[in-house]
NUNUBA-912428 format. One record per residue (C-alpha): residue in one letter; x, y, z; residue number from 1. Coordinates in steps of 0.5 Angstrom, whole numbers, always signed. Layout:
   residu       u       v       w   num
        A       X       Y       Z   NUM
...
//
This chain:
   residu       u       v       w   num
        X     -38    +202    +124     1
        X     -34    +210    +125     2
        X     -35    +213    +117     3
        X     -31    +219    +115     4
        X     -36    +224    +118     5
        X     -36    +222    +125     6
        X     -28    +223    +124     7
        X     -30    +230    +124     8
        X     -28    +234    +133     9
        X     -35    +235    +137    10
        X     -34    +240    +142    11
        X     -32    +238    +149    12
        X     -34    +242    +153    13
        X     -31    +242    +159    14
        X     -36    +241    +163    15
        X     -38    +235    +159    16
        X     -30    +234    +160    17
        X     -30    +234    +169    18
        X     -37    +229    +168    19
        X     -34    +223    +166    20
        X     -27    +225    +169    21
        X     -27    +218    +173    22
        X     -23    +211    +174    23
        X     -24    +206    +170    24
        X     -21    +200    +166    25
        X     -17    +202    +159    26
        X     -20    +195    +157    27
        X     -15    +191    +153    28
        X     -18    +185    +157    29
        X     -25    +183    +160    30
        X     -24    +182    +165    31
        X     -19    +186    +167    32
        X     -13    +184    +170    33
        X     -14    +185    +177    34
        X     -19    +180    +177    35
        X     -15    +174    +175    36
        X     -14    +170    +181    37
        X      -9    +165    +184    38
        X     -13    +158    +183    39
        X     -11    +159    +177    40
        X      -3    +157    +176    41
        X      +2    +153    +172    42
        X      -3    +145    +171    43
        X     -10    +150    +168    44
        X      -5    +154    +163    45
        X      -3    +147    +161    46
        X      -9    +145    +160    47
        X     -11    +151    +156    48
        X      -5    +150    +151    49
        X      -6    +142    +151    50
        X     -13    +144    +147    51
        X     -10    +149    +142    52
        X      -5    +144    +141    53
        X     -11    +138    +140    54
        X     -15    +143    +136    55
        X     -21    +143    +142    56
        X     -21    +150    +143    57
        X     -29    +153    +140    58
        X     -29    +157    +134    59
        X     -22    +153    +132    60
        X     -15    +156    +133    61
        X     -14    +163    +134    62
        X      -7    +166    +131    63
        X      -3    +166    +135    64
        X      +1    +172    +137    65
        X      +7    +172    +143    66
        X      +9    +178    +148    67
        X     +16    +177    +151    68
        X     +17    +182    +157    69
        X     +24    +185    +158    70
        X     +24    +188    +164    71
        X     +31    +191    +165    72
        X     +33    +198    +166    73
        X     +39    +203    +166    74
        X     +35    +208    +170    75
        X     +28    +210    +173    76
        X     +24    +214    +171    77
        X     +19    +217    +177    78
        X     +12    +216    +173    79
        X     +12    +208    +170    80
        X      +8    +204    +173    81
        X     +12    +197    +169    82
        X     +14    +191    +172    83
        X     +22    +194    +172    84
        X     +29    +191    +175    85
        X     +33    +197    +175    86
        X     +40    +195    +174    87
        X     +47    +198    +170    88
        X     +49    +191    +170    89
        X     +47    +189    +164    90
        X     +51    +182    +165    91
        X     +44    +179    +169    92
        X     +42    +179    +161    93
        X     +45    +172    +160    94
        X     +41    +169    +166    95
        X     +35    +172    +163    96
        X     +35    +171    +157    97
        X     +36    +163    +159    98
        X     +31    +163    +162    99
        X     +27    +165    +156   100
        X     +29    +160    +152   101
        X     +27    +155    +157   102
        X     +20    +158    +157   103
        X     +20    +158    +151   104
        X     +22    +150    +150   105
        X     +15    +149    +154   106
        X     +11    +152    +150   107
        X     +14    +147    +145   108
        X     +14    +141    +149   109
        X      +6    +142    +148   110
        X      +4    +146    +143   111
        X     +10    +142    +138   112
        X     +14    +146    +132   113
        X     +13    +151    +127   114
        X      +7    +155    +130   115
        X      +5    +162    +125   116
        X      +7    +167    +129   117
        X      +3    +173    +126   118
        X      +5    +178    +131   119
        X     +11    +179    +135   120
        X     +12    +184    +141   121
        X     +19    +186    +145   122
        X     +15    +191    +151   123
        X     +19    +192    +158   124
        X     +23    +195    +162   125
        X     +27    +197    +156   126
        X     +27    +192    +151   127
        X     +33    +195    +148   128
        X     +37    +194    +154   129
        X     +39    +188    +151   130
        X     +45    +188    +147   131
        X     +45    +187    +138   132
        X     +48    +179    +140   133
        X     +43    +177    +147   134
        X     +37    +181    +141   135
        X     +40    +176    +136   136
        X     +40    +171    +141   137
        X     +33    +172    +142   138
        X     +30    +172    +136   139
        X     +34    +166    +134   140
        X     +30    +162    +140   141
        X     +24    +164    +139   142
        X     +25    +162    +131   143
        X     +27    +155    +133   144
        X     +21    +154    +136   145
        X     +16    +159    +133   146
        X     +16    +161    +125   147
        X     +14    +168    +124   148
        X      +9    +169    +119   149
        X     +11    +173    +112   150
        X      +6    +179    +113   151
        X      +7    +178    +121   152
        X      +7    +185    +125   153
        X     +14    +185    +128   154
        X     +15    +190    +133   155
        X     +20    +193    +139   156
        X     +19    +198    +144   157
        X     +25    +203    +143   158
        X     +28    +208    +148   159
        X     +32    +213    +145   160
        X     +36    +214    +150   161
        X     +39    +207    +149   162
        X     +38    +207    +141   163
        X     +42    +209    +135   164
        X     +42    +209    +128   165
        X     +47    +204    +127   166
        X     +42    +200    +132   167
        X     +36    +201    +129   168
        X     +39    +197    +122   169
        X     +40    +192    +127   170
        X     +34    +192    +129   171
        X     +31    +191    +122   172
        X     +36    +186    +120   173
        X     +34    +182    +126   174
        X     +26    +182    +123   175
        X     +23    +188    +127   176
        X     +19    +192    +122   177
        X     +15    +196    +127   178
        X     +18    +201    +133   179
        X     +16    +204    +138   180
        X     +18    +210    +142   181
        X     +18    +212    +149   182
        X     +17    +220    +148   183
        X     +12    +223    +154   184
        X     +15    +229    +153   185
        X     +19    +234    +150   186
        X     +20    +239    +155   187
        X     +26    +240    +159   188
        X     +23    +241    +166   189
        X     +18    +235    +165   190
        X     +24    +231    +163   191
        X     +28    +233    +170   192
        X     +22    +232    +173   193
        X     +20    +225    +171   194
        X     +27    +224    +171   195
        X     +28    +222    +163   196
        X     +32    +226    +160   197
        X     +32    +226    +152   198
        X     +32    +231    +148   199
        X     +28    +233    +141   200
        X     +34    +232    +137   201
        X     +35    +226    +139   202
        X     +28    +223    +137   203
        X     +28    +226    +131   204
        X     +35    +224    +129   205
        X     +32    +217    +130   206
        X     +26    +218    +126   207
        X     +30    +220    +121   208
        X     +33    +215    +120   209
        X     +28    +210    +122   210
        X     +25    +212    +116   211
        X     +31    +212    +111   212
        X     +31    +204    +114   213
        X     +24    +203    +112   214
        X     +21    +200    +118   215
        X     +13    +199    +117   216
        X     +11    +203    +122   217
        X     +13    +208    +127   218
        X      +9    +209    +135   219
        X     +11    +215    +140   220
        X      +7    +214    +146   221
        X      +6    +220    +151   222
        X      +4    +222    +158   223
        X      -1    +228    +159   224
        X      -1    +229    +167   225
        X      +6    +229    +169   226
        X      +9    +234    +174   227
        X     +11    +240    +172   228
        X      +7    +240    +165   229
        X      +1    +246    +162   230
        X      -4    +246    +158   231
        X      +2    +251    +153   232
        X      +8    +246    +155   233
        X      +4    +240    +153   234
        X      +1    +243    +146   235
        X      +9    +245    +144   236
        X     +10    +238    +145   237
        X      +4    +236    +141   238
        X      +6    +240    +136   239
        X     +13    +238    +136   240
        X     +11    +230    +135   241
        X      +6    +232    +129   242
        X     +12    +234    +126   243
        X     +15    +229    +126   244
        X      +9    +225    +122   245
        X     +10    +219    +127   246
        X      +5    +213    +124   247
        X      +2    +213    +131   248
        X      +1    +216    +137   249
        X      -1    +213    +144   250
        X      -4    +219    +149   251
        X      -4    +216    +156   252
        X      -6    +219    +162   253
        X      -2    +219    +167   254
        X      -4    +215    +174   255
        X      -2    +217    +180   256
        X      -1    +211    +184   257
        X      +5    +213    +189   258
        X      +1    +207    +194   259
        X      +2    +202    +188   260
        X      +8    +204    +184   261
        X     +15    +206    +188   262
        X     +18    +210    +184   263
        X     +13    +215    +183   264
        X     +14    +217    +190   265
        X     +19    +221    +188   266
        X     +15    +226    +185   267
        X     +12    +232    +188   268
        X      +5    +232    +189   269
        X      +5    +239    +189   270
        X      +8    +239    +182   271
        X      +3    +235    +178   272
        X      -3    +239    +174   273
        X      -9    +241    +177   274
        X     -16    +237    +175   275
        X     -17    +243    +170   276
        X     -10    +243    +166   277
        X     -11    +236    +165   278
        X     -17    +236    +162   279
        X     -14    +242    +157   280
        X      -8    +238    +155   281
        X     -12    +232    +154   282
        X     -18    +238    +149   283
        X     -12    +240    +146   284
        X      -8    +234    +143   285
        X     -15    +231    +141   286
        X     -15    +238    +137   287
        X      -8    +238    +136   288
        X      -7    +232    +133   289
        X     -14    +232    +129   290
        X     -11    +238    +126   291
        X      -5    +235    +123   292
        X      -9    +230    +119   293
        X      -9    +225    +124   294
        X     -15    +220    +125   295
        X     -18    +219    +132   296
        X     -17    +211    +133   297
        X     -21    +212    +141   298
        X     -19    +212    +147   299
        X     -11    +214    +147   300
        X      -9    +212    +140   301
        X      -8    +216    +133   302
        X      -7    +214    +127   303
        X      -4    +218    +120   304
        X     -10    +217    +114   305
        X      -6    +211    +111   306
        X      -3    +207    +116   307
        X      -7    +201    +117   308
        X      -9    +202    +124   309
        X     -14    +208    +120   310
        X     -15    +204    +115   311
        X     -19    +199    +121   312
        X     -23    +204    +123   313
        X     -25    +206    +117   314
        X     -28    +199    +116   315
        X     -30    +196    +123   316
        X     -24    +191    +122   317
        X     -21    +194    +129   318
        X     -19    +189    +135   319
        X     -17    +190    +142   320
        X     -10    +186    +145   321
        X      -6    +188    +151   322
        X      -2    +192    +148   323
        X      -9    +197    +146   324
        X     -12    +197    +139   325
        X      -9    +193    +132   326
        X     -11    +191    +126   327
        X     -10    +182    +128   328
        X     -16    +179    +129   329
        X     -17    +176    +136   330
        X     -10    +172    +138   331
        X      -9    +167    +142   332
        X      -3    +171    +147   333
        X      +3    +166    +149   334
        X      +7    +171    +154   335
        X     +14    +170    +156   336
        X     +18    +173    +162   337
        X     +17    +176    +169   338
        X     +10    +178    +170   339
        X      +8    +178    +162   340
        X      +0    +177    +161   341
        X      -3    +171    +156   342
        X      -9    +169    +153   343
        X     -10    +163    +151   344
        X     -17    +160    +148   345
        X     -22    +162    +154   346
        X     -17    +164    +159   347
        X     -12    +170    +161   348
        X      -6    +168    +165   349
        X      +1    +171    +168   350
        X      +8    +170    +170   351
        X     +10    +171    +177   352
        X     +12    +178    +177   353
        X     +20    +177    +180   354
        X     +25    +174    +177   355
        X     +27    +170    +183   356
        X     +21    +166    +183   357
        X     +21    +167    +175   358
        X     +27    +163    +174   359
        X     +25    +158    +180   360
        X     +19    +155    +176   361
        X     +23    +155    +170   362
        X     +29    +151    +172   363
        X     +24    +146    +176   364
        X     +21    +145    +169   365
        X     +15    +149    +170   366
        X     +10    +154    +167   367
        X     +12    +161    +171   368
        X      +4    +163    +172   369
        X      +2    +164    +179   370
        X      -5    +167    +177   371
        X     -11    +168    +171   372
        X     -17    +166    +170   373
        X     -22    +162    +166   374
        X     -27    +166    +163   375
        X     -35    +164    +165   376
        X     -40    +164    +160   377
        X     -43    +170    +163   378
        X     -36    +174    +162   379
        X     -35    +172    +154   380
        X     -42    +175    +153   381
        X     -40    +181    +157   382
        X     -33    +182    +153   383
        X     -35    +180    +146   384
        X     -40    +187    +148   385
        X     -35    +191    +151   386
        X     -29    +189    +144   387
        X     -35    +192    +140   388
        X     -36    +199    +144   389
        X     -29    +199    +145   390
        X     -27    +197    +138   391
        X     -32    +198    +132   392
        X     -37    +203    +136   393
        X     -43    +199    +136   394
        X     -46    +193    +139   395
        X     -52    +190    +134   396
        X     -56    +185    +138   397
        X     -57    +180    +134   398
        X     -49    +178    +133   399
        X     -49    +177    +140   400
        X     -55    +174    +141   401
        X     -54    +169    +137   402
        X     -46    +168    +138   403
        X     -49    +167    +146   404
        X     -56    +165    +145   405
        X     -58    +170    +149   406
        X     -64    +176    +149   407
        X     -60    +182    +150   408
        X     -66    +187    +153   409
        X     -66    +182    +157   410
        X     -60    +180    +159   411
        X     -58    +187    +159   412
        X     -64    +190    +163   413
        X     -61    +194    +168   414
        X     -55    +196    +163   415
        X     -60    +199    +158   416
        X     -62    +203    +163   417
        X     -56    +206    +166   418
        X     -54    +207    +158   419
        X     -60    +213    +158   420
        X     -56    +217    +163   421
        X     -50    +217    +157   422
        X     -56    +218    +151   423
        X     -59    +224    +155   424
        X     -52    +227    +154   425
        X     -51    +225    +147   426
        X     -45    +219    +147   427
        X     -49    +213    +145   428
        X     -56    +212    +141   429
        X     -60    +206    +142   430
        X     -65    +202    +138   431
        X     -68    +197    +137   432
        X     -63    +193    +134   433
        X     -56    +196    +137   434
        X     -52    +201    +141   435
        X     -49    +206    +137   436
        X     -43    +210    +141   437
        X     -43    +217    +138   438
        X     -37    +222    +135   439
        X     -38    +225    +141   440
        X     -38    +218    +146   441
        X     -33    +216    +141   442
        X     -28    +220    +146   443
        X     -31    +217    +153   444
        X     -32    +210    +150   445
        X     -29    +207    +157   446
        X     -35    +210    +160   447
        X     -39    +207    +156   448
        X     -35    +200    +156   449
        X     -36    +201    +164   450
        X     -44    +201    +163   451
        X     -43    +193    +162   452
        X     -37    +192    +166   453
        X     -41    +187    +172   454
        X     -35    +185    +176   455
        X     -33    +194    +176   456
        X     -41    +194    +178   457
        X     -41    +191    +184   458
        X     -34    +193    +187   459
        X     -34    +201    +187   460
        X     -28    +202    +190   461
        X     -24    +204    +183   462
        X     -18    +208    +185   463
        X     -14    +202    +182   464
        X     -15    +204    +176   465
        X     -13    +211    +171   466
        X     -17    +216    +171   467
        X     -21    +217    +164   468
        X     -19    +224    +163   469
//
């Protein structure tokens, strides 16, 4: 477990910066998504939910958590990378929306009435696209099915560009406790380069009253590496959010990939920041946001002192979905909408990524999945080694021996000694009984995570993936 020393800033020097400076996964799963393979469709994600329904699952039931996907969108912005249908026709909600509730009523048919939900989460696209009757409408049909649990974690993503105050009481008054906005950045010239336009009044004006409303928490997420940042425009935007005492940040890095993604074909290579500018925006928001009194989560998160993400850090309760890092213990995931990502037992699934193909399989009656996985027994061992990096910093050797009945040094014979690469340059200490991840290593825990990643060990190509930096 993190005590409150390791919170203190090491120095990341920027040689240290550029060694680690590589792709890999962010781990909200292991395996990653990009090995879930077609062979597992609509009859073995049954299955999987028929165990949970007759209590065959190991361990017993997990909670169990839902993500609903919305994909639409008023206009593109150049760098996302998300499942999006661009569209001002906000009629295509309707037919969206009764394909939901048909999803819904198979998860249903299976898994029986009155399930507690424990956390519930609207990502997109742009969930708030959806007008205040289609959100209502939605809650409603998911409250028929499911029962949220009185401590649940309730939470919307929010474009302030589509929010307003009178929307955001709507919004509580529906059961949503948490918000998160879409930031990126502050800066005028970044915002016309990614083609989102949002100005700081806006975001404060929303936060205010958001604040004045009560919601639990509030997330911004940003993106260092857009084009037309610097290294200075990037810390008055840094300096901006923590001014606005938002509950968490999220930081990611932008990933360039116009090969995969089409929108960010529109954006000028030649304007995006060199290799050097990234890793001082990166430097200088770790510094910036530690120095307004926010807590380090790892990897891409923040946290104020009191918000309960911190609080988990402090006391090695974190955990790690796919929605990055939260306080819920580990979830069975039911998934709703075009290309949404589920867990459930030992398994991880996804919907077909079109609303075509989405809405054939629902109307035929049948789960939209179109691929997953169903997890090995090596890949259990594996995840529940990189979750402890990733989450708690530390792998003791004798949880996971006997959870797994395996002998770690031996299991792990050619890990342990890559790690001495990592050890030699001060991220991770190793005895006998663990693998600490140090304060320093705590800022390049997926480098560490990686060291254990069989799958990204026997392919080198990574390009897919975002660079750590």
């Amino acid at each position: 477990m993190l005590t409150r020393q390791d919170e203190q800033v090491p120095v990341l020097t920027e040689e240290m910066l550029h060694r680690l400076d590589r792709p890999g996964p962010r781990y909200t799963s292991y395996p990653t998504a990009d090995r879930f393979v077609e062979a597992f469709g609509p009859s073995e994600y049954r299955q999987a939910l028929e165990q949970r329904a007759s209590g065959a699952t190991v361990g017993g039931k997990a909670p169990l958590s839902i993500y609903v996907h919305i994909p639409f969108c008023e206009s593109v912005c150049y760098y996302c990378a998300c499942n999006k249908v661009i569209t001002k026709h906000h009629e295509r909600a309707a037919e969206y929306l009764d394909a939901l509730a048909q999803e819904i009523d198979l998860h249903a048919q299976v898994l029986g009435q009155d399930h507690a939900v424990s956390q519930l989460h609207l990502g997109g696209g742009t969930p708030t696209f959806l007008t205040d009757p289609e959100l209502e409408r939605l809650m409603n049909d998911i409250k028929r099915s499911f029962r949220l649990a009185p401590n649940a974690e309730v939470s919307i993503e929010v474009d302030p560009r589509t929010a307003s105050p009178d929307r955001l009481k709507v919004l509580a008054d529906l059961g949503f406790n948490r918000l998160s906005f879409g930031v990126q950045d502050f800066d005028a010239d970044v915002q016309k380069a990614v083609h989102r336009l949002q100005p700081y009044e806006s975001v404060r004006d929303l936060m205010v009253a958001a604040r004045t409303i009560g919601f639990e928490s509030i997330n911004v997420d940003l993106i260092y590496g857009l084009p037309k940042q610097t290294a200075d425009s990037f810390r008055h935007t840094v300096a901006q959010v923590a001014e606005l005492r938002p509950d968490r940040i999220a930081l990611y890095a932008y990933a360039h990939l116009p090969q995969r993604f089409k929108p960010q074909r529109r954006i000028a290579v030649d304007q995006l920041p060199p290799p050097d500018s990234r890793v001082q925006m990166l430097g200088g928001a770790i510094a910036g946001f530690i120095g307004h009194g926010y807590t380090y989560i790892g990897m891409d998160h923040f946290a104020l002192p009191g918000d309960s993400l911190a609080a988990a850090k402090r006391q090695g309760r974190l955990h790690r979905n796919f929605q990055g890092y939260s306080t819920q213990p580990d979830c069975d995931l039911i998934a709703l909408g075009v290309s949404a990502i589920g867990r459930m037992g030992t398994t991880y699934s996804q919907n077909a990524k079109t609303l075509d193909e989405y809405y054939d399989a629902v109307r035929q009656g049948s789960f939209p999945v179109v691929r997953g996985l169903s997890l090995t027994r090596d890949d259990l061992v594996r995840r529940a080694v990189i979750m402890a990096l990733m989450c708690q910093g530390r792998v003791e050797f004798e949880s996971i021996e006997l959870a797994h009945l395996i002998n770690m040094r031996e299991y792990f014979r050619q890990e342990f000694d890559d790690l001495r690469d990592l050890e030699r340059m001060g991220l991770v200490e190793m005895s006998e009984q663990a693998v600490h991840v140090t304060a320093m290593g705590w800022y390049f825990v997926r480098a560490v995570a990686m060291v254990f990643d069989r799958h990204l060990r026997n392919d080198k190509v990574r390009e897919r993936f975002s660079r750590i930096i």
